[in-house]
N, C-alpha and C positions, 0 to 999 in steps of 0.2 A: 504494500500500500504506500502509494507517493503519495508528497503535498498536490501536486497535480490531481492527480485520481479523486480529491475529496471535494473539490474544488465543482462548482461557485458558491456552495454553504460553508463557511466562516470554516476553517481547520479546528480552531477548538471545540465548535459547536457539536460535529462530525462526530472529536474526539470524544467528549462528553454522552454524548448519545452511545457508542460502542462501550464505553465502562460502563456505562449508568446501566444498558443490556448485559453485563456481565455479574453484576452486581445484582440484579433482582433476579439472575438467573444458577446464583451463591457458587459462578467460578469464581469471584472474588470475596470471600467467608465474610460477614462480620467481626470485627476486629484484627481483620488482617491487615497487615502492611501493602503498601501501594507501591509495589517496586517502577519509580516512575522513569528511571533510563532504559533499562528493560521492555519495560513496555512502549515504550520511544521506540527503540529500534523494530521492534518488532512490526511497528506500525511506518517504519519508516519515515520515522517526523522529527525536528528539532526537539529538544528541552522546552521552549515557549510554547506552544501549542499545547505540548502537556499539561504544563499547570497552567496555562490560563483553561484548561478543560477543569482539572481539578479544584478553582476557583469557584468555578460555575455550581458543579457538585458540594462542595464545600457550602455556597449557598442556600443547596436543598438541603440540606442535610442528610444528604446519603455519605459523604466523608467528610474528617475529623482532621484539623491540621494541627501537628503538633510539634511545638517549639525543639529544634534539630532534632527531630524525629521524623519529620516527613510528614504521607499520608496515611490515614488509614479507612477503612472503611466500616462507620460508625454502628457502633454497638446499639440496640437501642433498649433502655432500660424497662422495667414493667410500669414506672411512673410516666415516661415519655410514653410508653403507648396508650398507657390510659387517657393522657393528655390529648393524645390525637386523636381516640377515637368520639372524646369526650366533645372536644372543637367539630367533626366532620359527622358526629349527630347533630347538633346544634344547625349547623350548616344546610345540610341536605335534609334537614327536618324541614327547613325554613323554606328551602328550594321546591319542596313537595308541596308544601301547601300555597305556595303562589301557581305550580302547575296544576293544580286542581283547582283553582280558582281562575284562571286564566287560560291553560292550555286549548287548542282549538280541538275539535274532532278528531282530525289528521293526527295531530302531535298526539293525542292519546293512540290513537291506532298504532302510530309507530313504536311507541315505548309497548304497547301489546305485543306487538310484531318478534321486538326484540325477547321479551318475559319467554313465549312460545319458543325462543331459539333454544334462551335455558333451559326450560323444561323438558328441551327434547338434548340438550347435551347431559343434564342430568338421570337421563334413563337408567339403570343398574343393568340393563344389558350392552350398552355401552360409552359408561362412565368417562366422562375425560375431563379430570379435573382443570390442566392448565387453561382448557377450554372452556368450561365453566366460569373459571374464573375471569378471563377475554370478555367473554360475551357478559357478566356482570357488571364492567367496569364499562363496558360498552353505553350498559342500561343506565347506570349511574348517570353518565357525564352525560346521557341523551337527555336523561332527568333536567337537568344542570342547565343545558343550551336552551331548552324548555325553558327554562325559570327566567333567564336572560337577566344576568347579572354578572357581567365581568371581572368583579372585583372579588364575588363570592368563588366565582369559576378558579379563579387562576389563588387562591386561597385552597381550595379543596385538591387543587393538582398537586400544589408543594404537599400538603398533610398526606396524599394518596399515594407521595414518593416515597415519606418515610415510612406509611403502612405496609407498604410494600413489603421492605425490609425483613419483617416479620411475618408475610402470609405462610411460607410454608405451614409455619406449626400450625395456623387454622387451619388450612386444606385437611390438615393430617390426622382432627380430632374426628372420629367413628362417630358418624351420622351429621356431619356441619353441613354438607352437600344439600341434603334433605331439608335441614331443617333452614337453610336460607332458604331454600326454595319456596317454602310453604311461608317465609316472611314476605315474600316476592308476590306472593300470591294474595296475600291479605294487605299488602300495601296496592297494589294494582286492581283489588276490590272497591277499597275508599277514592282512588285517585279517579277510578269509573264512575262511583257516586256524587263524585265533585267535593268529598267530604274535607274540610281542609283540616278540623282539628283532628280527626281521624288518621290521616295522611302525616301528619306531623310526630302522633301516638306511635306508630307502627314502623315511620324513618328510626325514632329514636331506639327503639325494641331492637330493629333488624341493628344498629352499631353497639347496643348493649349487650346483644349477646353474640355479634363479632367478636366483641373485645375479649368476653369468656373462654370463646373458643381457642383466643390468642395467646391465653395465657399457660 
């Protein structure tokens, strides 16, 4: 991979996007070190690039910089994730019930549209969780563009990166599959009734008991 090759999206940006991928996909562990020449070369790219990618990271809080220590790629504690899930209830509580008060026909079809894809990626005869999880996040941010609120949007993205962090262990708890599902379900009942304190009840349940599952 040359600077050329990555070229006309910003070299750091490029670079950020390929860790930030490596990182939610735990080749690069939580709390590992960032071997940042290393992976320079590998990518084929100066030192600058680098860390101005690991700046950007540094900003979401997916990495950790630490005084002549380098980078590392941040740990996240069981208080920071309560933190975040606690902030992206609040959030998408709020985003729910402006889409049930607002959203048109169409946009509720569509977020149907999407519910049905998980339903049918959640099947037990053939489960696929990474996928599962794709098409929820899908549902979410479709939520979110619904809502139309930019400032909430790009709030919910940064908190989404450091959840991230941590989805494995939920994936991994026996029955979380299921039982989002049936939140998906009872949240897409109220959001069809138009119900907005309802839609707000049932956001905050489905991140309360993410966070269980998280732990």
């Amino acid at each position: 991979m040359s600077e050329m090759s990555l070229a006309p999206r910003a070299l750091y940006e490029e670079v950020a996007e390929l860790l930030r991928q490596r990182i939610f996909n735990r080749e690069l562990e939580p709390g590992s070190w960032i071997d940042e020449l290393k992976i320079a070369q590998d990518y084929g790219i100066s030192r600058t690039p680098m860390r101005e990618a690991l700046k950007v990271l540094a900003a979401e809080g997916l990495v950790t910089m630490k005084v002549r220590r380098g980078a590392y790629v941040t740990e996240v504690s069981e208080r920071d994730l309560a933190d975040v899930y606690h902030l992206l209830g609040l959030l998408e509580s709020d985003a729910a019930a402006a889409v049930a008060d607002g959203a048109s026909p169409a946009q509720l079809q569509a977020l149907q549209s999407l519910h049905e894809e998980l339903e049918q990626a959640a099947q037990p005869d053939q489960l696929n969780r990474e996928l599962f999880f794709a098409i929820n996040e899908r549902f979410h941010m479709q939520l979110l563009e619904i809502a139309d609120n930019r400032w909430r949007n790009q709030m919910v993205a940064d908190l989404r990166k450091v959840m991230k962090l941590n989805r494995h262990n939920s994936l991994l708890k026996s029955g979380r599959i299921q039982e989002s599902l049936q939140e998906h379900r009872a949240l897409m009942q109220a959001l069809n009734t138009r119900d907005k304190v309802l839609c707000q009840q049932r956001m905050l349940e489905h991140f309360k008991n993410g966070l269980e599952a998280a732990n």
